[in-house]
C-alpha positions as CSV (number, residue, x, y, z in Angstrom):
1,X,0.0,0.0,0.0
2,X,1.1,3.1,-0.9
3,X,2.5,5.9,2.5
4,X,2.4,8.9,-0.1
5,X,1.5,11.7,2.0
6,X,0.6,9.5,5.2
7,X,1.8,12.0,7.7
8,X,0.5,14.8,5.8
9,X,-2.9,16.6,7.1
10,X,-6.1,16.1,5.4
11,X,-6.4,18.1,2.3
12,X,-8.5,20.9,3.2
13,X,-7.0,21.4,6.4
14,X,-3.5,21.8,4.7
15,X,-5.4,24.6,2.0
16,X,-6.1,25.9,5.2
17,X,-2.5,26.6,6.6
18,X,-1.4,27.1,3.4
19,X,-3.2,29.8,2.1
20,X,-3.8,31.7,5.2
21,X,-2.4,34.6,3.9
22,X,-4.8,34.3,0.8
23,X,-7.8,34.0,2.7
24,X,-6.9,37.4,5.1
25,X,-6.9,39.5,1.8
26,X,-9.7,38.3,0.4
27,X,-11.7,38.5,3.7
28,X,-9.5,42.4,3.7
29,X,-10.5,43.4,0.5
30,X,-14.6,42.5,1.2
31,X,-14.3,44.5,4.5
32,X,-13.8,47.5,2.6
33,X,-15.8,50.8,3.1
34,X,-19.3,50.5,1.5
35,X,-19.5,52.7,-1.8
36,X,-22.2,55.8,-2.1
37,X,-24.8,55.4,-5.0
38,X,-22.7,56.1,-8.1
39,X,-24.2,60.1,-8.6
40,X,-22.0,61.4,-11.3
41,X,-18.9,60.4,-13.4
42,X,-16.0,60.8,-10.9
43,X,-18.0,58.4,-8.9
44,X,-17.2,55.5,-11.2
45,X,-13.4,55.7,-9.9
46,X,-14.3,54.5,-6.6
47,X,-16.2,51.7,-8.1
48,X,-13.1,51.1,-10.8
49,X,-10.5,51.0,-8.0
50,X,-12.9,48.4,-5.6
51,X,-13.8,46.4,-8.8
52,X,-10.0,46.1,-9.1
53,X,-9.1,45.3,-5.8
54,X,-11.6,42.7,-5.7
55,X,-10.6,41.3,-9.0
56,X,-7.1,41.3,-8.4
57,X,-7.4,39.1,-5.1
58,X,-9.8,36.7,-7.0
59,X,-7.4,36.1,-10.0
60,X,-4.7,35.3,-7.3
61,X,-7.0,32.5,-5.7
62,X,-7.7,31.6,-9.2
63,X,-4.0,30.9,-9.7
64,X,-3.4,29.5,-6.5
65,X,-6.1,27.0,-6.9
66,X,-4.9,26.1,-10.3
67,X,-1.7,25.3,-9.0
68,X,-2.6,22.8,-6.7
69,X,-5.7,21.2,-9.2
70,X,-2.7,20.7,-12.2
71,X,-0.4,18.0,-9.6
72,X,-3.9,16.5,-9.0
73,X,-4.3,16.2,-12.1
74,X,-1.3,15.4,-13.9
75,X,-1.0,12.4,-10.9
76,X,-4.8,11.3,-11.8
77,X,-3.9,10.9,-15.6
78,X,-0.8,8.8,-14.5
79,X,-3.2,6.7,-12.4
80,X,-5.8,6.2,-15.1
81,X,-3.0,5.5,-17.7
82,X,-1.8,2.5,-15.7
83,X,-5.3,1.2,-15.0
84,X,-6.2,1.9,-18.4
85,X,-3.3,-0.6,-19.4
86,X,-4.6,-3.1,-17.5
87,X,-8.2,-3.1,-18.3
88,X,-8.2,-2.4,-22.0
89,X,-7.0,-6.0,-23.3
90,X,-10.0,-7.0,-21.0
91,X,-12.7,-5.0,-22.2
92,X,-11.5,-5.3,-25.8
93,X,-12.0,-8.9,-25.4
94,X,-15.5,-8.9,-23.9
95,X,-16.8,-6.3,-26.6
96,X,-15.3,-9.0,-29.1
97,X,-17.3,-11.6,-27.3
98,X,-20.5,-9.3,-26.9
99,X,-20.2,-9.0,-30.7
100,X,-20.3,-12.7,-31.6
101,X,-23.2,-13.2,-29.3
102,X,-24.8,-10.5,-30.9
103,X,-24.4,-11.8,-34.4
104,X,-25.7,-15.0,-33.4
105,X,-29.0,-13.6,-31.0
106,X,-29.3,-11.3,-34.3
107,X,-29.6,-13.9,-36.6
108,X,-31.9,-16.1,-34.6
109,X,-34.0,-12.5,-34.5
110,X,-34.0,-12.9,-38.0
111,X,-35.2,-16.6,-38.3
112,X,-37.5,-15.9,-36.1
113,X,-39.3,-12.7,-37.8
114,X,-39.1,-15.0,-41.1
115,X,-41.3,-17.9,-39.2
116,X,-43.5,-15.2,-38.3
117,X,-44.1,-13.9,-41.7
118,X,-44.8,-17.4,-43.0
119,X,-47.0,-17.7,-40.3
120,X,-49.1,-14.8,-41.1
121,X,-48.9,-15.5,-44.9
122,X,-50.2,-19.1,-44.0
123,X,-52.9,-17.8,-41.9
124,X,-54.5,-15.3,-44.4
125,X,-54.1,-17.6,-47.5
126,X,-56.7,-20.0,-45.0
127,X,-59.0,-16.5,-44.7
128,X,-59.3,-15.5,-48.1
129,X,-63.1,-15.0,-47.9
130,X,-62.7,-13.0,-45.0
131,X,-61.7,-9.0,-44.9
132,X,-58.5,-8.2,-43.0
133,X,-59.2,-5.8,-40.2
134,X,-56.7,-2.9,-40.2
135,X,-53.7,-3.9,-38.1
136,X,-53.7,-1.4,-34.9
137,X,-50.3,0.3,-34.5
138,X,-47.8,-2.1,-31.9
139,X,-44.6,-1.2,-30.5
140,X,-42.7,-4.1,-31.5
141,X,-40.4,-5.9,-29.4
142,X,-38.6,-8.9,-30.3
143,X,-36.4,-11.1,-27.6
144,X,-34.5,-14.2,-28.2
145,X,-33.3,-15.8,-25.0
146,X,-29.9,-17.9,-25.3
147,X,-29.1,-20.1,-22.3
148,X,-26.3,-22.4,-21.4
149,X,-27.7,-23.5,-17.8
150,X,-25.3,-21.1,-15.8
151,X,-25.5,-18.0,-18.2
152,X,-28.4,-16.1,-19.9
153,X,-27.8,-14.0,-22.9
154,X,-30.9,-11.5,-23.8
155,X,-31.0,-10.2,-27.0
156,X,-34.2,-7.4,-27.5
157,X,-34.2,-5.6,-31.1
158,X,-34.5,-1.8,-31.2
159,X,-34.8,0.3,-34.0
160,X,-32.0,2.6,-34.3
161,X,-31.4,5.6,-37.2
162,X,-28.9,7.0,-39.1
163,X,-29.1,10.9,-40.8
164,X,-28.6,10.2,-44.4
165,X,-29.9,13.0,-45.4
166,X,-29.9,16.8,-43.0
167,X,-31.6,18.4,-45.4
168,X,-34.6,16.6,-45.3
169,X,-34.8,16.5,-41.5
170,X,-37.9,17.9,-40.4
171,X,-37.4,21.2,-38.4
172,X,-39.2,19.9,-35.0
173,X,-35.6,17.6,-35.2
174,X,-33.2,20.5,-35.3
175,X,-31.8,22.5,-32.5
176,X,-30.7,26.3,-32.8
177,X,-26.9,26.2,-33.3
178,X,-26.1,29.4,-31.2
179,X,-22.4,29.2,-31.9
180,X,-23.0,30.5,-35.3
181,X,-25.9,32.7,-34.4
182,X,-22.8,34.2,-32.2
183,X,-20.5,34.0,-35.2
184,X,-22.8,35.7,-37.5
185,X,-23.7,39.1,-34.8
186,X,-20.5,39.5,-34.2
187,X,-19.8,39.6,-37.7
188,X,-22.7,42.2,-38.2
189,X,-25.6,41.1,-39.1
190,X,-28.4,42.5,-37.0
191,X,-31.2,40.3,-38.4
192,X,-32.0,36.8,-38.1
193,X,-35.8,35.4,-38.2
194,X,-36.6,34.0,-34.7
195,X,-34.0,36.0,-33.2
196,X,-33.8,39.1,-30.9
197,X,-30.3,40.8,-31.7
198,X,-30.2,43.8,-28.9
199,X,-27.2,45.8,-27.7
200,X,-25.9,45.1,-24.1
201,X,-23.1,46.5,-22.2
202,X,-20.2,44.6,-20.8
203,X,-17.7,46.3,-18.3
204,X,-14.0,45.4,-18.0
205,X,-11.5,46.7,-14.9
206,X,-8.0,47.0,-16.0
């Protein structure tokens, strides 16, 4: 078993002791003076200088934080890398496995849709005088069961899709891309059906 960092505290108590100093200017730099309404515009360089401050301190957690997440993480891709190792020759050869018993459940799937359809043919071709009522609308599910006494292997057929075609897609399919509804406003275009393009204000401290 592994004594990496036995006699060291528990995690957050060690953020604690180290970053004491952190914590006293950000808990400094809230417990400053509260600002007057903004009334004119020499009033915004109070609010500049605070917004500062405050950003200032918040981009020096952000870095302090960062540097303790990257050893986390840079050790964390080590450990999946060697687990990773170890368990891909397994589940490569269980999804090769999974896919022969899925060929096999498919084609009994298959056999067994093909009896069916005799059947019906059979049955109908013994009721020609009568009229065939309208089939009511099923959801069909199919499942062959493959047993070897001591394991079970369930096959159920779905029905799955592919997008041949996205042209043809009916529109109650799509979804609005907003990455290039982004692209296009700030490209200029001030326009789009469906769309509210409006003007906002974003405010940057330096």
């Amino acid at each position: 078993m592994s004594t990496m960092g036995h006699n060291q505290p528990p995690l957050a108590e060690r953020l604690e002791i180290d970053h004491a100093s952190l914590a006293q200017q950000a808990a400094d730099v809230l417990a400053g003076e509260a600002l007057p309404p903004i009334m004119d515009d020499e009033d915004l360089e109070a609010y500049s200088d605070r917004a500062k401050a405050l950003k200032s301190v918040a981009g020096m957690i952000e870095k302090a934080r960062k540097g303790e997440k990257d050893q986390i993480l840079k050790d964390g891709k080590t450990i999946d890398g060697f687990f990773q190792r170890l368990s891909k020759p397994l589940t490569d050869a269980a999804d090769a496995v999974v896919a022969a018993i899925n060929g096999w459940q498919r084609k009994k799937l298959e056999e067994q849709r093909e009896a069916e359809r005799r059947e019906r043919e059979a049955a109908a071709a013994l009721q020609i005088e009568e009229a065939p009522a309208a089939p009511a609308p099923v959801k069909e599910v199919a499942r062959v069961v493959t047993s070897s006494g001591r394991v079970a292997a369930a096959a159920v057929k779905f029905w799955a899709f592919r997008v041949t075609d996205p042209a043809k897609v009916p529109a109650r399919y799509l979804m609005v891309n907003e990455a290039a509804i982004k692209a296009a406003v700030a490209g200029g275009v001030r326009e789009i059906d469906g769309v509210e393009i409006y003007e906002d204000v974003r405010t940057a401290i330096r």
